[in-house]
C-alpha positions as CSV (number, residue, x, y, z in Angstrom):
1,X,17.0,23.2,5.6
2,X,15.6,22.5,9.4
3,X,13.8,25.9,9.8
4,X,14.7,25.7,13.8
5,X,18.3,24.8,13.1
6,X,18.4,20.9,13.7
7,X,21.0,20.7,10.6
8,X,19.5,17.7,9.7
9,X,20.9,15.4,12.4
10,X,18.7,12.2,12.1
11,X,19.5,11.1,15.2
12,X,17.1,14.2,16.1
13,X,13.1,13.3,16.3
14,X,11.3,17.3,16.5
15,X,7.8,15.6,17.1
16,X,9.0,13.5,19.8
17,X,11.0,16.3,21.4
18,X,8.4,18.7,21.7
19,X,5.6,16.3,23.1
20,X,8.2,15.5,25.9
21,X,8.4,19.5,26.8
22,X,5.1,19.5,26.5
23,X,4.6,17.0,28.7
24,X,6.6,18.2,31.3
25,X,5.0,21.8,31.0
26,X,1.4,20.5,33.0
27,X,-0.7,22.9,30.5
28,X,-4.3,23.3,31.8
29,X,-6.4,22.3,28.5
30,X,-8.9,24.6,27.3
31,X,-8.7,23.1,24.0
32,X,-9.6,20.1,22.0
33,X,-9.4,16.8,22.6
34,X,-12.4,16.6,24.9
35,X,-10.7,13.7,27.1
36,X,-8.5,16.4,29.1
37,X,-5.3,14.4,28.7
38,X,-7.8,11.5,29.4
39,X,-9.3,12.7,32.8
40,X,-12.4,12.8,31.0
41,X,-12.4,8.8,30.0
42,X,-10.6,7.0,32.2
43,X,-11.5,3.6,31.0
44,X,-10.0,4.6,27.4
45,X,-6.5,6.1,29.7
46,X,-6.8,2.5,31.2
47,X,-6.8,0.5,28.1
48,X,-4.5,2.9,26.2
49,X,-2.0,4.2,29.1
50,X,-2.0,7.4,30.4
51,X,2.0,8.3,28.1
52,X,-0.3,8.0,25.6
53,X,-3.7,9.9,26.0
54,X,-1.7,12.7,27.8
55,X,-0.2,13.5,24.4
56,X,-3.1,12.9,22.4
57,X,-3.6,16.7,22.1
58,X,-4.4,19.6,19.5
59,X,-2.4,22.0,17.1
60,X,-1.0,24.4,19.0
61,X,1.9,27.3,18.7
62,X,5.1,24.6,20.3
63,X,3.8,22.1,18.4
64,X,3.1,23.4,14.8
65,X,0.2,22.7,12.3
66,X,0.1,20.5,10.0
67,X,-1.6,22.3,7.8
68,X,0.6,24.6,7.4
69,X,3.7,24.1,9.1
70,X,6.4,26.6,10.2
71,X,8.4,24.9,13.0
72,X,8.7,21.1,14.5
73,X,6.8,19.7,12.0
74,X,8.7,21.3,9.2
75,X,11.9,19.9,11.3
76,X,10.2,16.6,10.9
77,X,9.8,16.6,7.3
78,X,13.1,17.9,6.5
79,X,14.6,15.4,8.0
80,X,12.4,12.5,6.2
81,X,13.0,14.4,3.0
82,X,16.9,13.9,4.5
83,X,16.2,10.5,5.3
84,X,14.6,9.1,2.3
85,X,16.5,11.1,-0.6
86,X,13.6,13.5,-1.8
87,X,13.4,17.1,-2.2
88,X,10.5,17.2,0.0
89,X,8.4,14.9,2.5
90,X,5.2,15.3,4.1
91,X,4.1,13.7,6.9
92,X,0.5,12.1,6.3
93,X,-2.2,10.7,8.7
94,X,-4.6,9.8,6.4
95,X,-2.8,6.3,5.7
96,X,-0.9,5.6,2.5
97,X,-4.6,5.9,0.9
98,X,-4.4,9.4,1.5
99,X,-0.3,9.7,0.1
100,X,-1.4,7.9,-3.0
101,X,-4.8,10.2,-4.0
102,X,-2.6,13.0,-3.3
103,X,-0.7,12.2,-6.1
104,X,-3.2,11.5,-8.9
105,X,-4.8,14.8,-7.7
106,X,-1.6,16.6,-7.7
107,X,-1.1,15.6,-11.5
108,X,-4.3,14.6,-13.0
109,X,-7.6,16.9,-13.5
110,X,-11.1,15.9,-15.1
111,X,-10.3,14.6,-18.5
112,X,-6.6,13.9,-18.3
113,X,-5.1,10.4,-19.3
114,X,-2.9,8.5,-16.4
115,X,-1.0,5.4,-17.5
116,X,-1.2,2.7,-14.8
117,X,-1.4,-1.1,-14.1
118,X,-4.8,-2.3,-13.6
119,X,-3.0,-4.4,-10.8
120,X,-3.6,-1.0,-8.3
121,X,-4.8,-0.4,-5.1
122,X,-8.3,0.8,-4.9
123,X,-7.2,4.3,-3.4
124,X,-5.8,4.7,-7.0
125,X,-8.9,4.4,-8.9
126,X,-10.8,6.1,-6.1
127,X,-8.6,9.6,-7.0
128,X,-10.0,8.5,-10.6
129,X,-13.3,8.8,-9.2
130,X,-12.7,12.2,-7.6
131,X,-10.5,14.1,-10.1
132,X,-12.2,12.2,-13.5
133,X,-8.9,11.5,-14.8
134,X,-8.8,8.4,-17.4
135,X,-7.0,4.9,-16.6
136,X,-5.2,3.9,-19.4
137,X,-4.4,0.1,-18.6
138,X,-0.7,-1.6,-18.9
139,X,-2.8,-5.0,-18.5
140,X,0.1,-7.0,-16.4
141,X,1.7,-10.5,-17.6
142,X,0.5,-13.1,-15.3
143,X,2.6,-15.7,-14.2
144,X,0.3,-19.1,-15.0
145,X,2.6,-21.4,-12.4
146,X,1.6,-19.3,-9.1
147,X,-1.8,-17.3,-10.8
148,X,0.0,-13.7,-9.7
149,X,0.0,-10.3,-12.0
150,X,3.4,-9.2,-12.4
151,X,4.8,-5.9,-13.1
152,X,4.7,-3.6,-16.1
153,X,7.2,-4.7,-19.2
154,X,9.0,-1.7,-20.6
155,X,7.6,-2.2,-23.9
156,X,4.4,-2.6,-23.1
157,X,4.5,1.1,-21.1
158,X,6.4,2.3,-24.7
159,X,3.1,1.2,-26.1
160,X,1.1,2.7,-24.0
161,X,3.3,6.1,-24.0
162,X,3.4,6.0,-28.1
163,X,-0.4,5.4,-28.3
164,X,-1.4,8.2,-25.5
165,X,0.7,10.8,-25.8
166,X,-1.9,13.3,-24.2
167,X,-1.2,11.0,-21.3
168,X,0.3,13.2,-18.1
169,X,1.3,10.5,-15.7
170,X,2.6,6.9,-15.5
171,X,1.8,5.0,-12.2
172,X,4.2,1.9,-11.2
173,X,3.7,-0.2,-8.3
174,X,7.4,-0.5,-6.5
175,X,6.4,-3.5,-5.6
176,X,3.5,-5.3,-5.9
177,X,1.9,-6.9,-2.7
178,X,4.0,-10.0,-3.6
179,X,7.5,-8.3,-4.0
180,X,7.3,-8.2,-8.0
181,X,9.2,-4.7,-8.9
182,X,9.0,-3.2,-12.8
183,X,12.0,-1.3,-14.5
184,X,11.5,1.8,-12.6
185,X,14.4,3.6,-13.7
186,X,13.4,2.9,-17.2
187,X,10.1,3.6,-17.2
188,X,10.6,7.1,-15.3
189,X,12.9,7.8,-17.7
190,X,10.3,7.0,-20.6
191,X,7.8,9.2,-18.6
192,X,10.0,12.2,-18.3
193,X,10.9,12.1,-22.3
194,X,7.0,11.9,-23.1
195,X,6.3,15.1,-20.8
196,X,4.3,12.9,-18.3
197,X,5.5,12.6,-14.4
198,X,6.1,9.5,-12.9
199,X,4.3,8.4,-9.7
200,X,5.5,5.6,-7.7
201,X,3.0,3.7,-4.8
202,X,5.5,2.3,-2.7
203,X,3.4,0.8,0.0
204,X,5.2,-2.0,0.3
205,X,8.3,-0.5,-0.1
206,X,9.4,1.5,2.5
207,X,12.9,-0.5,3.6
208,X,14.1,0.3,-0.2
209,X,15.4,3.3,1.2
210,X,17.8,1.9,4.2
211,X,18.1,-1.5,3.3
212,X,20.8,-2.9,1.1
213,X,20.5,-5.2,-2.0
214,X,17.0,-3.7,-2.4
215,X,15.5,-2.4,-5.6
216,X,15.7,0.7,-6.6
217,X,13.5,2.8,-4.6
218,X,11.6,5.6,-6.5
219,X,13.8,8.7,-5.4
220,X,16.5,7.1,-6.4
221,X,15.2,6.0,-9.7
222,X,14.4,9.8,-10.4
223,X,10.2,9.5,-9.7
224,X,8.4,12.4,-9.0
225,X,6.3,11.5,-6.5
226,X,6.2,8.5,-4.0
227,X,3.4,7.4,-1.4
228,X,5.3,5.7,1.5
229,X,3.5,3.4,4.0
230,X,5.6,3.8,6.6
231,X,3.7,2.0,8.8
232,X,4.1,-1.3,6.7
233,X,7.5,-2.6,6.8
234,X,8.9,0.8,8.7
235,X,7.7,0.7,12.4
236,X,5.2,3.8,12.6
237,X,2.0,3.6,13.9
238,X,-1.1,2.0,11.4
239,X,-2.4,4.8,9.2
240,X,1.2,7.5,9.1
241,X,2.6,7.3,5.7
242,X,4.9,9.6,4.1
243,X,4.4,11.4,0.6
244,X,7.8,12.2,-0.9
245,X,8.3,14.7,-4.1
246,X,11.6,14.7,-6.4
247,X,12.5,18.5,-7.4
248,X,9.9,18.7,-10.5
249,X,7.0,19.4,-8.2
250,X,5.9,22.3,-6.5
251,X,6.3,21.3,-2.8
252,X,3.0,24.4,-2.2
253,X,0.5,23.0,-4.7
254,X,1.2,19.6,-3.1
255,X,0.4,20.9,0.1
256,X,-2.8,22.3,-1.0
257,X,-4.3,19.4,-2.5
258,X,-3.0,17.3,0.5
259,X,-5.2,20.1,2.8
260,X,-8.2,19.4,0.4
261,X,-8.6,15.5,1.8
262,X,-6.7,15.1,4.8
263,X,-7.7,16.4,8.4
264,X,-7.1,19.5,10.1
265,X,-6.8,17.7,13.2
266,X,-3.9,15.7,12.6
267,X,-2.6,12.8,15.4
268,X,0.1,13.6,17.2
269,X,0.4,10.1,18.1
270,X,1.0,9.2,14.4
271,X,3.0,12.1,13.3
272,X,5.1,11.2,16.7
273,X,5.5,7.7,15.5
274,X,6.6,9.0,12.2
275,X,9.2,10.6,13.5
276,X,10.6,8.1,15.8
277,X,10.6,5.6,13.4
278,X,12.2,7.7,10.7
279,X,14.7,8.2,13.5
280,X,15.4,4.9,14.3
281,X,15.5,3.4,10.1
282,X,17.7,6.6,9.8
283,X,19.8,5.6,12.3
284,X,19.6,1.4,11.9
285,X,17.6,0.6,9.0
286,X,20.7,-1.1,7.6
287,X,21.1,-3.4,9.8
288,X,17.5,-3.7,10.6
289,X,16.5,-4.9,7.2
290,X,19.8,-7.2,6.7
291,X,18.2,-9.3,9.3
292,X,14.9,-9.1,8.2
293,X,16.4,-9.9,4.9
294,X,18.3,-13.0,6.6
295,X,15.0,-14.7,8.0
296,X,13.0,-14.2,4.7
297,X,15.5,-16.5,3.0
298,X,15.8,-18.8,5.8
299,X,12.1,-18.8,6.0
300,X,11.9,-19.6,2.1
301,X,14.0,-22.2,2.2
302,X,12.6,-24.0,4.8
303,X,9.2,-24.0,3.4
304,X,10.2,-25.3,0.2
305,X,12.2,-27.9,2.1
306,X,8.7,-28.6,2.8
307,X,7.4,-30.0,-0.3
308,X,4.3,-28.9,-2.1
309,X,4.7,-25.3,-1.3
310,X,6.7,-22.3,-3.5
311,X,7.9,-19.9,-1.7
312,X,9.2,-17.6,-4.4
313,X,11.9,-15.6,-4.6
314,X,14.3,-13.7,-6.5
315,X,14.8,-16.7,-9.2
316,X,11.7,-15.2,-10.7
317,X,13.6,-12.4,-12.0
318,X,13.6,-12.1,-15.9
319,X,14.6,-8.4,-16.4
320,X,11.2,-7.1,-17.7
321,X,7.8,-8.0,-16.2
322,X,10.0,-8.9,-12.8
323,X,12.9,-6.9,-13.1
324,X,13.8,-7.1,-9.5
325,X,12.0,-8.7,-6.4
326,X,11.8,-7.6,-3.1
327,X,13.8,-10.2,-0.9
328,X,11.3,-9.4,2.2
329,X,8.4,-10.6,1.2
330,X,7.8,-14.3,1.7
331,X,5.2,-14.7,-1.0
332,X,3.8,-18.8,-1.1
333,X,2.2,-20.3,-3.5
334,X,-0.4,-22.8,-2.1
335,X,-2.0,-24.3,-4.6
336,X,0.1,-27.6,-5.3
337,X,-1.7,-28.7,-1.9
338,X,-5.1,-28.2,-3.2
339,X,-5.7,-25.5,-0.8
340,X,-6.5,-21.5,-1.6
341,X,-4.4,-19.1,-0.4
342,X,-7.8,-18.5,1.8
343,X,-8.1,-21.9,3.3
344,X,-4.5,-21.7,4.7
345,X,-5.0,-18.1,5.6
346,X,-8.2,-19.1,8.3
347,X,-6.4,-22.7,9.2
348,X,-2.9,-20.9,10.0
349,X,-5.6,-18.1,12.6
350,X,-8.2,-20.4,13.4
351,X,-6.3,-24.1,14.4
352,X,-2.4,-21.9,14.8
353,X,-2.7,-18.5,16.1
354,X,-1.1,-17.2,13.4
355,X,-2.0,-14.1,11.6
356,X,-0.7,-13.8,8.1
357,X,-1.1,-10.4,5.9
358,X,-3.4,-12.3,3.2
359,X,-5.0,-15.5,1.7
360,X,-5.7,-15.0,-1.6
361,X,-6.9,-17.6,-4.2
362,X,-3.3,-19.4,-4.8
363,X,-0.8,-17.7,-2.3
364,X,-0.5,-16.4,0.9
365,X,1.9,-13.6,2.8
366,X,3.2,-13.5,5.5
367,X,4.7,-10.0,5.9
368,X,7.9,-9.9,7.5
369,X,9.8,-6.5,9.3
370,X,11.4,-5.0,12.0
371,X,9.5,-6.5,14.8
372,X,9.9,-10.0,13.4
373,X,12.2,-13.0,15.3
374,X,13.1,-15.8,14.2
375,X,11.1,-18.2,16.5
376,X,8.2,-17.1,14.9
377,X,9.5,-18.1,11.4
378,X,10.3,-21.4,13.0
379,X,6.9,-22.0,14.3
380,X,5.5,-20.5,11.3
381,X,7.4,-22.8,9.1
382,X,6.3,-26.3,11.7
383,X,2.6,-25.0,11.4
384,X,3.0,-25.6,7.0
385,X,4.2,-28.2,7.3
386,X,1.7,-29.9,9.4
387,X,-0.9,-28.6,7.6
388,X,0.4,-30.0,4.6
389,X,0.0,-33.2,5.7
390,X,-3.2,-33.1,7.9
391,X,-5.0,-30.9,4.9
392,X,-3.3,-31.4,1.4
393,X,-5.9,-32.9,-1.4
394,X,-6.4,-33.2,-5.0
395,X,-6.2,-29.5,-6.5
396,X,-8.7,-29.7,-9.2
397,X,-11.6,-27.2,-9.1
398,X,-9.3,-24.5,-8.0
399,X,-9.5,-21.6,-9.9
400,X,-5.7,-21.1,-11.4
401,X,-5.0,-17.3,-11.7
402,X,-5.9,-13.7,-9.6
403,X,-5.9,-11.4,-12.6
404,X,-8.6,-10.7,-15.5
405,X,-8.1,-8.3,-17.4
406,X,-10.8,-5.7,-17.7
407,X,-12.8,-3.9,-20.4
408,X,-13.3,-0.4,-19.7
409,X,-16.2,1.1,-21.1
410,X,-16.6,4.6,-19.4
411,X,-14.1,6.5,-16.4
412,X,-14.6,5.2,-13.0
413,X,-16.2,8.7,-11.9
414,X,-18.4,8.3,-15.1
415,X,-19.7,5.4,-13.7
416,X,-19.5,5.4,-9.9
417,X,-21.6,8.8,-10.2
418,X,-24.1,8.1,-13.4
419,X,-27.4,6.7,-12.9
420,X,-27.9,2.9,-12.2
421,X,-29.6,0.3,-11.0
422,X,-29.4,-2.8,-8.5
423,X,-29.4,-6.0,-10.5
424,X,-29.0,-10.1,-9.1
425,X,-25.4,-10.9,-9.7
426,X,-26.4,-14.0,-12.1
427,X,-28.3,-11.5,-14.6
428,X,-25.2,-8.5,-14.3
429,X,-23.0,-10.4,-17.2
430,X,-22.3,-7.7,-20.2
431,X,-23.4,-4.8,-18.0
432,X,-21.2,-1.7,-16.9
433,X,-20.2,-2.0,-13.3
434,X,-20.6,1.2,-11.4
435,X,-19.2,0.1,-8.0
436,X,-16.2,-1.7,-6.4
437,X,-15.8,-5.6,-5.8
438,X,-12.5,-6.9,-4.3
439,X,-11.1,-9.0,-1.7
440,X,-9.5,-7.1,1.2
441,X,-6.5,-7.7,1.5
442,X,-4.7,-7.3,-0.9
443,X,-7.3,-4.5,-1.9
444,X,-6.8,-4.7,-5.3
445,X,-10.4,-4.5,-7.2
446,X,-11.9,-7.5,-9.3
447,X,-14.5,-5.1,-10.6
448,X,-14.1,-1.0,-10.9
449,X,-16.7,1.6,-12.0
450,X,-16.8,2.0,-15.6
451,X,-15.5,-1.9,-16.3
452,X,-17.7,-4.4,-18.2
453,X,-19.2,-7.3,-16.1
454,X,-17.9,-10.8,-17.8
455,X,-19.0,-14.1,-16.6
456,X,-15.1,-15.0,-15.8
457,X,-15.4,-12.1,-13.5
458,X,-18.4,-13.4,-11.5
459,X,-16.9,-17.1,-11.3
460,X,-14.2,-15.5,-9.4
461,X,-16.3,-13.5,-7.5
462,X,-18.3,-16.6,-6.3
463,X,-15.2,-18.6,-6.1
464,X,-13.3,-16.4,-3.6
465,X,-16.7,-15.9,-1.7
466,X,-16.9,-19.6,-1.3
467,X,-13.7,-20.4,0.1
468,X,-14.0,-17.3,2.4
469,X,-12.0,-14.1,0.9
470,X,-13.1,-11.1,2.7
471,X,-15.1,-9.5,0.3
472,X,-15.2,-5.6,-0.1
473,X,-17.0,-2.8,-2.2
474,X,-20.6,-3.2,-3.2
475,X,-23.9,-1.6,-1.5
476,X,-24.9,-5.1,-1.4
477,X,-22.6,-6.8,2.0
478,X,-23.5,-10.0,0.3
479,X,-22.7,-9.1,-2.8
480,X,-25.9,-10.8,-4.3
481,X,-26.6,-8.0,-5.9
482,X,-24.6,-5.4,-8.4
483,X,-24.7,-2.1,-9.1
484,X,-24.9,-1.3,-12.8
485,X,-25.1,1.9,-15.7
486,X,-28.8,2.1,-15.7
């Protein structure tokens, strides 16, 4: 319940609403930030608007803590918590990173087992590294026609639950960067039988809330905890994310281990953007994501009206590995042109002025939401096509798949803190890697601390380097080098 009374009327925004009496109240500042309202940098007011800098401003009594909040803030989550269909919501500014460490920390201590795909995010084997749980790998199916890791089969998590019953969470991604969703229903309900919780990353998966004829979002399936990147596909300002708990965790722990990581100084610019666009999915994410839903189909039909391309879609559903796909995403498979994901990525920026979300070795996305029109599918779609037929080659020598599965010889804060050593990547095969390697986006890792170097691994490596993946992770910027368990 709304602690100041706001009964939980989403077409309420407590953030907003206080900034704009704050506004209007001309408070001299003798507080942090040191810009004054931006007197102090008036090239920075300039570039970023005065609206802006002036409430660029610090914790104070009218405007709560986020630390420890007791009024407009609290409002704010409330209504999220309202908004989303979880028994509590907290508003993050440490991007959906910081929503998604949060929950392995919340759940997992030094020791403990987690159950997870290897397909992750790096944030999630980054909490690994700084709680010292265990990954127990679900190794994904892979999909040999578009080279893509899919989600977890429920019989493969069985498995995994039968054979680690010490385990004390499973980790699903609701969906994967290309729209691939697992049973999540199913598998929560496996999680809760074993004992374990059941954590959902649901980056990509924001309009699952408001939309309809979406998967099943992870409140609704009965998840635990969900890390919401509301700044993806729901409006907010880059880095605000939302962490949303189902009524088996204790809302005050939670908030303790968030106050561990995140800042003291929390933006009111991105909590304010938050709140607005919680607001405005509240009030119109119906109809909102019906549109967006409208051009992603439009869009994939007329890209496969192309010829050479795949823009996949829900006919990849087969009730396991892809139980349900997320009809946003407008995921395309590249390869039948003899082009990488990669090489259409820079031609579609470089020759089109389009910027996509990510080129990876087969497939591209483009990300589509609420800001989208569709004149830019259109020219999107035109741009394809004549790249098809100014670029498209003879596809042998590409590599054919994104996903290796991994050996895992120690835990990833085993490694990443245990002594090593710097070796050439051509002399690394058979060692223990004790750093990251992955292209960025999608920020999924090819190599993680604790995971055996193979010789697959480093032909991918020097495959996506070649045809121009941003590469992410090691000391070494070059990635020439390796770091390796002494």
């Amino acid at each position: 319940m709304c602690v100041n009374d706001c009964s939980l009327d989403q077409s309420r925004a407590p953030i907003y609403e206080a900034l704009q009496t704050f506004r209007q109240m001309r408070v001299v500042p003798f507080d942090v930030p040191g810009h004054k309202h931006g007197r102090g940098n008036p090239e920075m007011t300039a570039f970023l608007g005065e609206k802006c800098v002036s409430i660029d401003v610090n914790s104070m009594k009218p405007l709560d803590n986020l630390c420890h909040p007791v009024s407009v803030i609290r409002d704010a989550e409330d209504l999220a918590a309202d908004a989303f269909g979880a028994a509590h919501a907290f508003l993050m500014v440490g991007g959906t990173t910081s929503s998604v460490q949060t929950m392995v920390l919340s759940t997992c201590k030094r020791g403990d087992k987690i159950i997870l795909p290897r397909n992750v995010h790096r944030s999630v084997i980054n909490a690994l590294v700084l709680c010292g749980a265990v990954p127990v790998y679900v190794n994904p199916e892979v999909d040999d026609r578009l080279g893509i890791s899919l989600g977890m089969r429920r019989e493969q998590v069985a498995k995994a639950i039968r054979e680690h019953p010490d385990a004390v969470a499973v980790l699903v991604n609701n969906p994967t960067y290309y729209g691939v969703c697992s049973d999540l229903k199913a598998i929560t309900k496996m999680a809760h039988e074993a004992g374990m919780y059941c954590l959902a990353d649901e980056a990509h998966g924001t309009h699952f809330y408001f939309g309809a004829g979406m998967p099943i979002s992870a409140m609704e399936a009965g998840a635990d905890m969900s890390a919401v990147s509301m700044h993806k596909s729901g409006g907010s300002l880059t880095q605000s994310s939302f962490l949303l708990i189902g009524p088996n965790m204790n809302q005050g722990h939670v908030r303790q281990i968030i106050n561990l990581t995140q800042t003291t100084s929390g933006s009111y610019l991105l909590m304010s953007s938050l709140d607005i666009s919680r607001r405005n999915l509240a009030l119109r994410g119906r109809d909102i994501f019906a549109k967006v839903v409208t051009m992603a189909d439009y869009a994939r039909e007329e890209v496969n009206a192309i010829g050479g391309y795949y823009a996949f879609g829900k006919e990849m559903v087969n009730g396991d590995s892809i139980f349900d796909f997320d009809p946003t995403k407008l995921s395309i498979h590249t390869r039948d042109i003899g082009l990488a994901g990669i090489e259409v990525y820079d031609i579609l920026r470089d020759e089109y002025d389009i910027q996509i979300e990510f080129g990876d070795i087969g497939n591209i996305l483009a990300y589509l939401s609420i800001g989208d029109r569709i004149q830019e599918i259109e020219r999107l779609v035109s741009a394809l096509a004549e790249i098809r037929r100014r670029y498209q080659r003879d596809g042998s020598g590409l590599l054919d798949t994104e996903y290796l599965d991994p050996e895992v010889v120690c835990s990833p804060q085993e490694a990443f803190y245990a002594k090593k050593k710097s070796v050439p990547i051509d002399e690394s095969v058979g060692l223990v890697c004790s750093e990251f390697v992955m292209c960025y986006p999608p920020g999924i890792p090819i190599l993680a601390p604790g995971e055996r170097i193979t010789q697959d691994i480093l032909d991918y490596i020097k495959f996506a380097k070649a045809k121009g993946c941003s590469m992410t992770g090691p000391e070494d910027p070059d990635i020439l080098r390796l770091n390796v368990l002494a």
